[in-house]
C-alpha positions as CSV (number, residue, x, y, z in Angstrom):
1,X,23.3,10.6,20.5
2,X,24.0,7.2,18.5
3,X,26.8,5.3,18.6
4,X,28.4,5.0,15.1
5,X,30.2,2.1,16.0
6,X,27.0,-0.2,15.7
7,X,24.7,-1.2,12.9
8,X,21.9,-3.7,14.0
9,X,20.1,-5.4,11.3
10,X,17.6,-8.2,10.6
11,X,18.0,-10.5,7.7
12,X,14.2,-11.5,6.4
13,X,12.7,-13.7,3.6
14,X,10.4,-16.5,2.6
15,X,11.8,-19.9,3.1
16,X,14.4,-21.4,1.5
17,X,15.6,-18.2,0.0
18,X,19.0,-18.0,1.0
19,X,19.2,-16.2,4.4
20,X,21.1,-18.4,6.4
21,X,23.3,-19.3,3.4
22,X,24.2,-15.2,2.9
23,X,24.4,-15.0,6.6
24,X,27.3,-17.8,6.1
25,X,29.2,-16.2,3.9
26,X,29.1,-13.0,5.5
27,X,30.7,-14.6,8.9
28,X,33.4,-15.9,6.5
29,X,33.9,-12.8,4.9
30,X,34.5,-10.6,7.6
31,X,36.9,-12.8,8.9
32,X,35.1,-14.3,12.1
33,X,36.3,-17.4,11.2
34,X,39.8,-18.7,11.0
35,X,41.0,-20.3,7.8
36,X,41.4,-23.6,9.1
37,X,38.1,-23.4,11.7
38,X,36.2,-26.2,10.5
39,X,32.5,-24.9,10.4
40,X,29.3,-26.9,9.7
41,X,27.1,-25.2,6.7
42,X,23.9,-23.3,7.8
43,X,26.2,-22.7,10.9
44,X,23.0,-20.4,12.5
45,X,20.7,-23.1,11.8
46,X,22.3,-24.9,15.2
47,X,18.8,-27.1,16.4
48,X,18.8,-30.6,15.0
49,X,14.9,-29.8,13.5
50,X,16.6,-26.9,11.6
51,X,19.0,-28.5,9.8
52,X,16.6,-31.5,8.6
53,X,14.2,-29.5,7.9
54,X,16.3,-26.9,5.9
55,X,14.1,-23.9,7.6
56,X,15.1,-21.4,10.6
57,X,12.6,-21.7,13.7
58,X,14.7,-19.6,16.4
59,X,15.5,-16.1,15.7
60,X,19.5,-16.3,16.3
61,X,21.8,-13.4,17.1
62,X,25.5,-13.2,15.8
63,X,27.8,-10.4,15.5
64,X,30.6,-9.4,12.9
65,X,33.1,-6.7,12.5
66,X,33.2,-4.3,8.9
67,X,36.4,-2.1,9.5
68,X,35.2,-0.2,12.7
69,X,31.5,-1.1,12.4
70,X,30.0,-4.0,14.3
71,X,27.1,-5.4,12.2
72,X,24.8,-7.0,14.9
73,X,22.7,-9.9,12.2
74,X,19.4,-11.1,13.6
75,X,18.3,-14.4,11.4
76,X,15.0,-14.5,11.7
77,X,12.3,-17.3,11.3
78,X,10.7,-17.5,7.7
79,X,7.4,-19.4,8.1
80,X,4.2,-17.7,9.0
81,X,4.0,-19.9,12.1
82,X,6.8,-18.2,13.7
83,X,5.3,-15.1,13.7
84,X,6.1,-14.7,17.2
85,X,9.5,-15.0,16.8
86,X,10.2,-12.6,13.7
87,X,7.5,-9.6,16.0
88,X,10.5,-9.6,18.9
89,X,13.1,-10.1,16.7
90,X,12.2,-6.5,14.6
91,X,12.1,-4.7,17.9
92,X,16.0,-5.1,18.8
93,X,17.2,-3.7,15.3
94,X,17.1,-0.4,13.0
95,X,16.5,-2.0,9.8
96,X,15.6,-5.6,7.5
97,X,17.7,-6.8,4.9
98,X,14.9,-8.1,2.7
99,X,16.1,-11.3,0.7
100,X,14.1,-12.2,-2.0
101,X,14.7,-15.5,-4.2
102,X,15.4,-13.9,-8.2
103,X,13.1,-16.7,-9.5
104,X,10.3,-16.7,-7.5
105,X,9.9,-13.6,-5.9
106,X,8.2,-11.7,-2.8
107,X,6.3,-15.2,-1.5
108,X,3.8,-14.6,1.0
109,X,6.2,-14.7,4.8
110,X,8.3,-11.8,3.2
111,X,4.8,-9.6,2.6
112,X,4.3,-10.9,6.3
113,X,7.8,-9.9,7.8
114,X,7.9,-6.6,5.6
115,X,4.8,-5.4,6.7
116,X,5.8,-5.8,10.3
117,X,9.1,-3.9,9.3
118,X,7.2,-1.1,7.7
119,X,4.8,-0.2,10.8
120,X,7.8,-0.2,12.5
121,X,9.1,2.5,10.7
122,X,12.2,0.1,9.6
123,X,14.4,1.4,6.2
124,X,15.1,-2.3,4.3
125,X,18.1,-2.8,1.9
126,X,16.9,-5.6,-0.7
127,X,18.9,-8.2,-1.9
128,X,17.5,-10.1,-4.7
129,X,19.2,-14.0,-4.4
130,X,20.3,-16.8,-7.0
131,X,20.2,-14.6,-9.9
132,X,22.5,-17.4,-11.5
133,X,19.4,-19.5,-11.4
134,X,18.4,-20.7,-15.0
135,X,15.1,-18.8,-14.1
136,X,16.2,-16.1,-12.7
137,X,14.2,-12.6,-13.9
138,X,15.6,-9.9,-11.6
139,X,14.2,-6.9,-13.2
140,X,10.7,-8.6,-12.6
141,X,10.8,-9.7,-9.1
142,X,12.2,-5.9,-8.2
143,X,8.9,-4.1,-10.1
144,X,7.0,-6.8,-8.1
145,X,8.9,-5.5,-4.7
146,X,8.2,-1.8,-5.8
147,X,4.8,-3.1,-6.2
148,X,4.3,-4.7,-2.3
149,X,6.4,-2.3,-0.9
150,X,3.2,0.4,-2.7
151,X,0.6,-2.4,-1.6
152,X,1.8,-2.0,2.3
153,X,1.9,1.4,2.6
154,X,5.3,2.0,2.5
155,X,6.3,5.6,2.9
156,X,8.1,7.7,0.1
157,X,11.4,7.2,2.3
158,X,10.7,2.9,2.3
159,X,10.2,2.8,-1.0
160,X,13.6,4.6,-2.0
161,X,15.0,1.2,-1.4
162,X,18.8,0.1,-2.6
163,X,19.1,-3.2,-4.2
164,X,22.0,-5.7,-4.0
165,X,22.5,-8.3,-6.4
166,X,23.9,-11.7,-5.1
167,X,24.2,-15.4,-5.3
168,X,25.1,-16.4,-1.6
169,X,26.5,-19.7,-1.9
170,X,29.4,-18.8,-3.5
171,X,29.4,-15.3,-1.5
172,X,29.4,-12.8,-4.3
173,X,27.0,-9.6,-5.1
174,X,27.0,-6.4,-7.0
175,X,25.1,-3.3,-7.1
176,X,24.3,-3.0,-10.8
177,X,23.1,-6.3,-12.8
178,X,24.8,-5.4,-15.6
179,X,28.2,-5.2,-13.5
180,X,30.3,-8.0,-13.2
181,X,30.3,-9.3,-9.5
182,X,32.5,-9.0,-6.2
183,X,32.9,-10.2,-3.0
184,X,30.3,-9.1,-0.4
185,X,31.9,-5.9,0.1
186,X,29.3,-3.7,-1.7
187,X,26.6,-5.1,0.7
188,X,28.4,-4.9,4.1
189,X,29.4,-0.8,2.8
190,X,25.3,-0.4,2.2
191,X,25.0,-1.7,5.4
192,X,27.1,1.1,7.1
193,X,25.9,3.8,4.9
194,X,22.2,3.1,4.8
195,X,21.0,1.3,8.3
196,X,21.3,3.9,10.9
197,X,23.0,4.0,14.2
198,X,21.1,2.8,17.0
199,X,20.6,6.1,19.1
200,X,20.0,6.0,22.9
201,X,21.8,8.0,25.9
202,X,24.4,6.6,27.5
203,X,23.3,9.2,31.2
204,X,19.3,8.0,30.8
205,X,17.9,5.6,32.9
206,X,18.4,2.0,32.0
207,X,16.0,0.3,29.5
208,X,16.5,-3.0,28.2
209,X,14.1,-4.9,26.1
210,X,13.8,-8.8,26.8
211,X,13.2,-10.5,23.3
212,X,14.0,-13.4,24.2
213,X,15.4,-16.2,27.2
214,X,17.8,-19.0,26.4
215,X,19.0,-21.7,28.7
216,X,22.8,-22.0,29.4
217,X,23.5,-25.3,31.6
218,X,26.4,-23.4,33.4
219,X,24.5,-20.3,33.8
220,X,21.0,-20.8,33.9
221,X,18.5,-18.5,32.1
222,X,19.8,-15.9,30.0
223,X,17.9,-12.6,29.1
224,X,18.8,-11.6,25.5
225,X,17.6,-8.0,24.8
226,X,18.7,-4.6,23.3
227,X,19.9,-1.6,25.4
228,X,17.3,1.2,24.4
229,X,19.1,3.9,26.5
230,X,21.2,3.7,29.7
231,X,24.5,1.8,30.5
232,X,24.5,-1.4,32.4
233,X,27.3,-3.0,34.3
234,X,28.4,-6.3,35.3
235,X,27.3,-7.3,39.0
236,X,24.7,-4.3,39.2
237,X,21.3,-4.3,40.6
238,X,18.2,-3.8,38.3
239,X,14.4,-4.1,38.6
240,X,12.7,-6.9,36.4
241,X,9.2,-5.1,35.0
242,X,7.0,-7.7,34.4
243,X,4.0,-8.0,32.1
244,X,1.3,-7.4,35.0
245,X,2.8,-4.8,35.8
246,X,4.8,-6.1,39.0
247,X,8.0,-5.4,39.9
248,X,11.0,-7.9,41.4
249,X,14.9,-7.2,42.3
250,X,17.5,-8.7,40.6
251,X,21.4,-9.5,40.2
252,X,23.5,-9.6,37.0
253,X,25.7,-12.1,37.7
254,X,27.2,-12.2,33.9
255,X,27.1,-9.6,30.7
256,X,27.8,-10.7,27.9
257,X,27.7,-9.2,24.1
258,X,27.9,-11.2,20.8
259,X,31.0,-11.6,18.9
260,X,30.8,-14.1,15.7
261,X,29.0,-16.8,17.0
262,X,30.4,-16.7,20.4
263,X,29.1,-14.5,23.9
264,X,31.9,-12.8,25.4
265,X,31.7,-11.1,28.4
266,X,31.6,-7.5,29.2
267,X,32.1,-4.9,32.3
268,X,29.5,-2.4,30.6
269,X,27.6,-2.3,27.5
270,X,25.3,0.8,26.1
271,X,22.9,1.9,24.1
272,X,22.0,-0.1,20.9
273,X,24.1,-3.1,22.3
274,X,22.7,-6.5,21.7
275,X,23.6,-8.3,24.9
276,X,22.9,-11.6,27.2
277,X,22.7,-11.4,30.5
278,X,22.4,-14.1,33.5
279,X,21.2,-13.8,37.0
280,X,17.9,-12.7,35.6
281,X,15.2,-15.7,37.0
282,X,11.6,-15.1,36.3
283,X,11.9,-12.6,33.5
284,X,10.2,-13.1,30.3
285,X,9.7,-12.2,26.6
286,X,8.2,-8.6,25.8
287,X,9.2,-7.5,29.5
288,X,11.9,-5.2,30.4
289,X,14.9,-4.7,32.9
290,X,15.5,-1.1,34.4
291,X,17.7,0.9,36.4
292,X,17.0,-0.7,40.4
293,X,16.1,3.0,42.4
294,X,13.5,4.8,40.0
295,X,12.7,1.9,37.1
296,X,10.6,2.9,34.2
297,X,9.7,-0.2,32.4
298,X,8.9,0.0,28.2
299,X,5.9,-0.2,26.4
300,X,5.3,-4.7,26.6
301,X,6.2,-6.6,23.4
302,X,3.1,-8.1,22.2
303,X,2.3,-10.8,19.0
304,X,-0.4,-11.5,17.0
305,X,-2.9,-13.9,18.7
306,X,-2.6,-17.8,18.5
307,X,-5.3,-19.3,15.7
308,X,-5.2,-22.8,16.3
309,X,-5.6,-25.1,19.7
310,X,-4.0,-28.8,20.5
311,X,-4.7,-31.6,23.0
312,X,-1.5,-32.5,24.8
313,X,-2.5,-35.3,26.9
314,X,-0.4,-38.1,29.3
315,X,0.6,-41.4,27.0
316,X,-2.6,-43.8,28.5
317,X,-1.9,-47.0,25.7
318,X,-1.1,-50.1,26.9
319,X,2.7,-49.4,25.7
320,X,3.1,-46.2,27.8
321,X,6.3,-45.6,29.5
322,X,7.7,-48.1,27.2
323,X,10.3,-45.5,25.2
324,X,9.5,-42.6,26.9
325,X,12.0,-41.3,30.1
326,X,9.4,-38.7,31.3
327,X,5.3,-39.7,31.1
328,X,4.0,-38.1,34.5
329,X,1.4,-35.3,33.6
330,X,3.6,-33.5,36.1
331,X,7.1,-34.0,34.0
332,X,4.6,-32.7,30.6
333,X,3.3,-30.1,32.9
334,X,6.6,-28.3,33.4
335,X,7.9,-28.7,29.4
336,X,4.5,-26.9,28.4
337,X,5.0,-24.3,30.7
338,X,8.7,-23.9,29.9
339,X,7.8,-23.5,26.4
340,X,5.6,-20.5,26.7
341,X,7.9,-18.7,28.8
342,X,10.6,-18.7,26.2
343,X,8.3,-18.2,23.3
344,X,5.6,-15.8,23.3
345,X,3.3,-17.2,20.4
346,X,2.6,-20.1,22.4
347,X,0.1,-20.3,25.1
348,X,-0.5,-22.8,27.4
349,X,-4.0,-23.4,29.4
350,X,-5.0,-26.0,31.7
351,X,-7.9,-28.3,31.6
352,X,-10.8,-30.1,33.9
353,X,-8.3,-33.0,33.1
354,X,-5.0,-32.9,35.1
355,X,-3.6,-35.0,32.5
356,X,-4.5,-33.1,29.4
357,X,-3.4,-29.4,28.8
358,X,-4.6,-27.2,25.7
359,X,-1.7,-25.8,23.6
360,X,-2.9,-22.6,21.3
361,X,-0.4,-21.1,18.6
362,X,-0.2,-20.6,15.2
363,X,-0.4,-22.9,13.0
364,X,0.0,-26.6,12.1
365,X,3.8,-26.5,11.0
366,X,4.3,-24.2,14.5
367,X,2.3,-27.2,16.7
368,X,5.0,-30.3,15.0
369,X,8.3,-28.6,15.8
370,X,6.8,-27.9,19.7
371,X,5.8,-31.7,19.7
372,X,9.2,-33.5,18.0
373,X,11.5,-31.2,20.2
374,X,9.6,-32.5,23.3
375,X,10.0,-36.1,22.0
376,X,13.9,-35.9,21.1
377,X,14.2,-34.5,25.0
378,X,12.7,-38.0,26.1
379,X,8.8,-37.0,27.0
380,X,6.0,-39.3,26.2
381,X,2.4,-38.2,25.4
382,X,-0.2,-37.7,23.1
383,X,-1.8,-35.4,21.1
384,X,-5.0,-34.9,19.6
385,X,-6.3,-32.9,16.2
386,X,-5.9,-29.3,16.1
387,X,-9.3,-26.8,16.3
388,X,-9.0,-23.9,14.9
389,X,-10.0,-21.0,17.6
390,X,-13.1,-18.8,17.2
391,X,-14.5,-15.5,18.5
392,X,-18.0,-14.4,19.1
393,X,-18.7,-11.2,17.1
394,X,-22.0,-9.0,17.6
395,X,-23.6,-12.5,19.0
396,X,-21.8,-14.2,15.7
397,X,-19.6,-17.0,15.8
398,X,-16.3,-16.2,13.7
399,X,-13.1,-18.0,12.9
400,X,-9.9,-17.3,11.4
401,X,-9.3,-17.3,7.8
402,X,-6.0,-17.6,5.5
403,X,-4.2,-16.1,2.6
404,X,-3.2,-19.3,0.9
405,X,-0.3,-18.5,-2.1
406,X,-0.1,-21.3,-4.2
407,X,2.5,-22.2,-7.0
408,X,1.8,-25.3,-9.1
409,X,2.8,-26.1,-13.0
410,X,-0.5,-25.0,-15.4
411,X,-1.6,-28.4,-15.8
412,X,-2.7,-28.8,-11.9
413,X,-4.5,-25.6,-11.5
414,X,-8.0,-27.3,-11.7
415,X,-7.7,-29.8,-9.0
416,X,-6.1,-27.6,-6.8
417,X,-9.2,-25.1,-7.0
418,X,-11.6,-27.8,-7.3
419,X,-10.2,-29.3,-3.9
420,X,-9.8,-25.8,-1.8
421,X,-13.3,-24.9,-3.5
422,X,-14.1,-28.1,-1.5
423,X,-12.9,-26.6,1.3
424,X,-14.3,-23.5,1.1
425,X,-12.0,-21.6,-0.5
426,X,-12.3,-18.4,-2.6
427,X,-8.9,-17.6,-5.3
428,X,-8.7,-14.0,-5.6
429,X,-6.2,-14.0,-7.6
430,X,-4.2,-16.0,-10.1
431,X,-0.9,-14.6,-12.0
432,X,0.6,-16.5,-15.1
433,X,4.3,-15.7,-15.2
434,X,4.2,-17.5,-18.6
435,X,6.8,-20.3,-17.4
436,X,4.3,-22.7,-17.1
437,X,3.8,-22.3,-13.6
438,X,0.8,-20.0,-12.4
439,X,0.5,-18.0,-8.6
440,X,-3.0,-18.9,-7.3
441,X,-3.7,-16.7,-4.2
442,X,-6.9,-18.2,-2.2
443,X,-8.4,-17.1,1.1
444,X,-10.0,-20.0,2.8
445,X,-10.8,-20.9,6.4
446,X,-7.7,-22.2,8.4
447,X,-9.7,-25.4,9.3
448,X,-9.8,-25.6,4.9
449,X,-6.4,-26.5,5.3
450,X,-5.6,-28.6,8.2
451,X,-5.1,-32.0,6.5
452,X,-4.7,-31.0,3.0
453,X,-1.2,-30.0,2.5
454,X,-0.5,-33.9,1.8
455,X,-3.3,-33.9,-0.8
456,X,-1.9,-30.9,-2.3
457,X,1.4,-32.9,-2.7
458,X,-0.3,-36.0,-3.8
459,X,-2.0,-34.0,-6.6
460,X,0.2,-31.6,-7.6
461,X,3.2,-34.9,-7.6
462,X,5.3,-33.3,-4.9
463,X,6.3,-29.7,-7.3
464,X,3.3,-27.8,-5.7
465,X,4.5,-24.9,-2.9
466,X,1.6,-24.1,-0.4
467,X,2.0,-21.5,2.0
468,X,-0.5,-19.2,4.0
469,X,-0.4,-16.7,6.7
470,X,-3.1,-15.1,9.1
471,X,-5.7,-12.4,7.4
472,X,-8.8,-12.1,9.7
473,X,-11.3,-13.4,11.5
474,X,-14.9,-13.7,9.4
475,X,-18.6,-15.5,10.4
476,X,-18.0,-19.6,10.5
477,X,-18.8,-21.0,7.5
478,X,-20.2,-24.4,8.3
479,X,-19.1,-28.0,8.0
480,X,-16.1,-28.5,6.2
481,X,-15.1,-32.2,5.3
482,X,-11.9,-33.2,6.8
483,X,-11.0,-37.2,6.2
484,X,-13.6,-39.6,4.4
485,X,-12.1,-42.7,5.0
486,X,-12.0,-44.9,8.0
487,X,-9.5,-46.6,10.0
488,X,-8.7,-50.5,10.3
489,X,-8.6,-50.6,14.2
490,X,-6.7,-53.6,15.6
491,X,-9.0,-55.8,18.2
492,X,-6.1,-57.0,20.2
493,X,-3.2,-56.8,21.3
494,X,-0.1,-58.9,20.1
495,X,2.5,-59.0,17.1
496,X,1.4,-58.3,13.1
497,X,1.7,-61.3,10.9
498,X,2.6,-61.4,7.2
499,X,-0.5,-64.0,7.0
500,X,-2.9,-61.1,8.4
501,X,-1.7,-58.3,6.3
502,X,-1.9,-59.9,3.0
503,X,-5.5,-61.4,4.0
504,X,-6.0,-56.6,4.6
505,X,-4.1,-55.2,2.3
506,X,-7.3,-55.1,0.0
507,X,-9.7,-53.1,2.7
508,X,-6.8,-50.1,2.1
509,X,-3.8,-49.0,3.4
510,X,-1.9,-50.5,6.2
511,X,0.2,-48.5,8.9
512,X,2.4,-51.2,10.3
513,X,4.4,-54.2,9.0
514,X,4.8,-57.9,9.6
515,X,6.6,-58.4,13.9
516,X,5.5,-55.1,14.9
517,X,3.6,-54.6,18.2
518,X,-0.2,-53.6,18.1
519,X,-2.9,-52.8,20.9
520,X,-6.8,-53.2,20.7
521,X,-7.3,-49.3,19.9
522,X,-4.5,-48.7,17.5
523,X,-5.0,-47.5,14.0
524,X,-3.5,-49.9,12.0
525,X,-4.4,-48.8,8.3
526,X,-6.5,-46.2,6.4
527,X,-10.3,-48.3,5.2
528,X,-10.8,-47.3,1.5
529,X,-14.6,-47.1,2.8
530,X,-15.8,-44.0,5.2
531,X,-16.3,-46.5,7.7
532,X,-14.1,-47.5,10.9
533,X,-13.5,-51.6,10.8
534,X,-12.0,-53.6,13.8
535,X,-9.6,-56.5,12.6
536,X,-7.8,-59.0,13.8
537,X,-4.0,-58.1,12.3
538,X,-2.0,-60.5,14.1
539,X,-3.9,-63.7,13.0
540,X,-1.8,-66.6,12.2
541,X,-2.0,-68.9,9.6
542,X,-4.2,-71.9,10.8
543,X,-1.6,-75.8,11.2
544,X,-3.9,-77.2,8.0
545,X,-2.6,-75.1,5.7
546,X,1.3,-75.1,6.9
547,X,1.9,-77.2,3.7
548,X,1.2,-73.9,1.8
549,X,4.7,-71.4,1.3
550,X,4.7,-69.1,3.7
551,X,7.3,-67.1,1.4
552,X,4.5,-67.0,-1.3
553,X,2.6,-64.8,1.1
554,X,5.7,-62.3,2.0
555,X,5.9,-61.8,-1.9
556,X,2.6,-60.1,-2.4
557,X,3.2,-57.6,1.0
558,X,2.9,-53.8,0.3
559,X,5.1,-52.0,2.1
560,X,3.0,-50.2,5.0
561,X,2.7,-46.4,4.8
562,X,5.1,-44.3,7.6
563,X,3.5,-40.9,7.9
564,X,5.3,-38.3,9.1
565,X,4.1,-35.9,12.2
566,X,2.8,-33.5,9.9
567,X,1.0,-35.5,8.1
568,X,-0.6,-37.6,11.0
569,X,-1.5,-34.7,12.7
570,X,-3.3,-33.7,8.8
571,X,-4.8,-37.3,9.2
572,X,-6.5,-37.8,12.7
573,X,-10.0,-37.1,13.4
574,X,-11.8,-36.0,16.7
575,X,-12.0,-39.0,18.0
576,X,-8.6,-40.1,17.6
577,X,-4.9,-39.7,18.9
578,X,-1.7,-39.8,18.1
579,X,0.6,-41.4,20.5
580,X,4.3,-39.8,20.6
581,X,7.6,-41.4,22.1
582,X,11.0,-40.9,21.1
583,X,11.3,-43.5,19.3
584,X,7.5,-44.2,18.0
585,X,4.7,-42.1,16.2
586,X,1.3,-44.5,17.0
587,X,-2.1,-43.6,15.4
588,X,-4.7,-44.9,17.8
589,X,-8.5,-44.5,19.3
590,X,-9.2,-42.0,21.9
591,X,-11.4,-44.1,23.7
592,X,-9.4,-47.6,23.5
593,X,-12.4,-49.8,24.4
594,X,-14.8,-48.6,22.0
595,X,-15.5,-51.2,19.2
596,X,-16.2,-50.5,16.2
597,X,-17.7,-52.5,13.3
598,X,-16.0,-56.1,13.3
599,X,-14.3,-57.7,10.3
């Protein structure tokens, strides 16, 4: 039996594509917002990262009524490093809306996400976006779907795909390119017609999948999940089914299903039902919650394996606890932990060290969002460079290795393959769409590309788009060169002067600016030489030579270079750290004492 009433569906697609922005526009269209609700834009992209970064990290659920129909949306992560997220999000819906840009195409996270959708035996509506876009070629970018849908597999059902038309900020679509368009009518009717009911029994025992836990500060944990058969009720007992395979008791002390953007609450809810529930301490993602007398627990959710490993280690400079609210090794201890139980494609592993903890997960981009949300909540630490993680293969060591898609105008193609050639890269394919822009697909260990996304934007002058996803693990490939420039390390600690700086500024690039605060240890500029050189950055001017202007020497400053997290994290070597407060990112030494070659 299904219940016709429900249609749960995942909206998918590359970064930047529009998904959040259709999502919008459905919520307004369907009248889950009042006229005069004021509503922020990208109203699913709620965490401050999010909205800076213009990209959704946490799969979201919201809920909106077609006529009868409720339309359960999942928005769903789309960058490879949340892989994780977008594996649990699949398993509480019958089918993807696949959104696709009409300029640039299927881009490498929606042949990630589709893939994912396909073993699952998922039917996918496409929508091809911004076909007002000056370079919009519709017809193409469909053959080029037909084409990956063919490349993954897809069965003969799959690839019988309808296609909407739209341009989502102004909330239109059509079903025909040559048609004129409408409101988003067509696609909410596709919706109802083509995504199937969720089935399930409302007499069988109670299964609910756990995809994922969210912390209310009035409720506690709550366990978000779909009802795959059985009815639950508010205030009933239920058995948690854990990953081990143990077994605990529990209360639900509040039900809730999604309605708009808001959880209401609920005596019962049934199968197919995307729901909340609190009073459920200690469960986690991929486990389930069953009837309490005879429980039968589903098949656990797992995710693809982490690739990469981080230091996170207790903030030991001289200016620790200085910005920082929480610094212990016992406050980091608990946010680490926290993390992995609310997200299952991060791990968490102690050391020898009770101050340093080992964080594997996907990638680069994956590892900064874990480390800024930890520093907006007030925690001070450090962090060192990430190591890609290897297996041993018939005695062999191997490592993970990358499908890197690259987009850059014509006249950069050279140095990009010259510099991932460098890094031992192999392109195995390039496509010229004729534009002037060319599609270079590479597949090049991951540790190829930890530090070179800001070389890629230097040389391709910030239009170059590099993304990459997991392929497989093959035999290590040797030495790889990551940096090959030194650091100026400051000697001392004290205050930068503007007589210091302009006396450095010709041994490469500074970090820091005239009045800031330095420590002996601290990485105070990039050396244009492959060597590390201590110096003295807070010398002052000696009394003889007051006479001289001082403003003279504020003239010829450089401003200093700010990198952001990404791209320190792209910049530190093995034997340094980067230092993270609140309010601070610090490059520094890992062994502060160490001296190094004296200017």
């Amino acid at each position: 039996m299904t219940d016709s009433r429900i249609r749960n569906i995942a909206i998918v697609a590359h970064v930047d594509h529009g998904k959040t922005t259709l999502v919008d526009a459905m919520l307004w269209q369907s009248g889950t917002f009042r006229d005069n609700q004021e509503v922020n834009e990208r109203v699913l992209d709620s965490m401050d990262l999010e909205r800076e970064k213009g990209i959704t990290i946490m799969a979201k659920n919201i809920a909106v009524n077609y006529g009868e129909v409720k339309i359960n949306i999942v928005d769903t992560p789309g960058h490879a490093d949340f892989g994780g997220e977008v594996e649990r999000t699949l398993r509480m819906v019958d089918g993807i809306m696949l959104l696709v840009d009409a300029a640039e195409g299927p881009l490498p996270q929606t042949r990630f996400v589709l893939s994912k959708a396909l073993d699952l035996s998922l039917p996918a509506i496409v929508v091809i976006n911004k076909i007002d876009r000056h370079d919009a070629r519709p017809q193409e970018v469909l053959n080029e779907i037909y084409d990956l849908f063919i490349d993954l597999d897809a069965s003969e059902n799959q690839i019988e795909f309808p296609v909407v038309y739209s341009i989502a900020k102004l909330g239109q679509c059509k079903l025909n390119i040559d048609e004129p368009l409408s409101d988003l009518r067509p696609l909410f009717e596709m919706i109802c017609n083509e995504i199937p009911s969720p089935p399930g029994e409302t007499d069988d025992t109670l299964q609910i999948l756990v995809t994922n836990v969210q912390f209310n500060s009035y409720l506690g944990p709550l366990a978000v999940g779909r009802i795959m058969q059985g009815t639950i009720h508010n205030q009933e007992n239920v058995t948690l089914c854990h990953l081990n395979g143990s077994q605990t008791k529990a209360s639900v002390t509040g039900l809730y299903v999604f309605d708009g953007l808001e959880q209401v609450e609920v005596k019962e809810a049934g199968p197919g039902q995307i729901i909340a529930i609190s009073g459920m301490s200690g469960i986690g993602l991929g486990e389930s919650i069953a009837e309490e007398k005879s429980p039968n627990p589903l098949k656990p959710l797992l995710v693809d394996e982490p690739t990469m490993s981080m230091e996170f280690r207790v903030n030991d400079s001289p200016f620790s606890g200085h910005e920082g609210q929480f610094v212990t090794s016992r406050h980091l201890r608990e946010r680490l932990f926290r993390e992995a139980t609310g997200n299952l494609a991060i791990r968490i592993e102690e050391t020898d060290s009770p101050d340093c903890f080992l964080v594997f997960g996907r990638g680069e981009l994956q590892m900064a969002i874990l480390i800024e949300q930890i520093r907006r909540e007030g925690y001070e630490f450090s962090v060192g460079m990430p190591h890609v993680i290897t297996k041993s293969i018939n005695k062999k060591i191997h490592e993970p290795y990358e499908l890197a898609y690259i987009d850059v105008n014509e006249e950069y193609m050279g140095l990009v393959v010259q510099k991932l050639g460098n890094r031992k890269g192999v392109m195995t394919q390039m496509i010229n769409h004729g534009s002037g822009r060319i599609r270079l697909e590479f597949q090049v260990p991951s540790r190829g590309l930890i530090g070179y996304r800001k070389e890629f934007l230097t040389d391709t002058k910030g239009t170059g788009i590099l993304t990459h996803l997991f392929h497989e693990f093959r035999p290590w490939v040797g030495d790889i060169t990551h940096r090959t420039t030194g650091a100026l390390v400051a000697d001392r600690v004290g205050k930068v002067t503007g007589y210091a700086v302009v006396n450095l500024q010709e041994r490469g690039e500074l970090f820091v600016a005239p009045t800031e605060s330095v420590y002996h240890g601290m990485l105070v500029g990039e050396n244009s030489r492959d060597v590390d050189l201590s110096v003295n950055i807070t010398k002052e001017k000696k009394l003889t030579n007051m006479r001289a202007s001082t403003s003279d020497s504020f003239e010829k400053l450089v401003p200093p270079i700010k990198m952001s997290l990404e791209e320190s994290i792209e910049f530190i070597r093995e034997d340094e750290l980067i230092e993270v407060t609140p309010k601070s990112l610090r490059l520094r030494k890992r062994n502060l004492g160490k001296n190094v070659q004296h200017h």
